[in-house]
Phi, psi and omega in degrees: 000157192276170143284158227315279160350293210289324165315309212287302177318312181275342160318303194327310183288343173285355195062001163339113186269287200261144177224154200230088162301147152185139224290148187062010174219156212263168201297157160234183178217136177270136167201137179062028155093358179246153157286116189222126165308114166299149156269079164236174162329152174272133162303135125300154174316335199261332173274340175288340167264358148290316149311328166289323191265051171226332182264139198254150189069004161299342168258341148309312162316307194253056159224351169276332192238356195063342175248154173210156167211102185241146141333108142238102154346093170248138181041034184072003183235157207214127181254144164253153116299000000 
């Protein structure tokens, strides 16, 4: 899996507000206001503790609740995760 950034990057031409993780599936995205499965890889767990621990304190968060909804800021433009 890519980095935050790199993800976030490739949403970009999609118009993509929110992108959605979860361990064995593969990503979705809000794009024009609907949730659409990406085509990319199925996330694994190992890759998902890799993306939190690129967001910061997101993985404390999400190891105190199993859930997280964080803010990220790439280029002045603002994402959900």
């Amino acid at each position: 899996m890519s980095s935050v950034d790199q993800l976030i990057r490739a949403m970009e031409g999609a118009r993509a507000s929110d992108i959605f993780f979860c361990d064995g599936r593969k990503p979705s995205a809000r794009i024009d206001g609907r949730v659409a499965v990406v085509d990319w890889p199925v996330t694994t767990a190992d890759e998902l503790v890799l993306l939190l621990d690129q967001i910061k304190g997101a993985r404390g968060r999400f190891e105190a609740t199993g859930d997280i909804d964080v803010g990220y800021t790439l280029d002045d433009r603002r994402y959900r995760i």
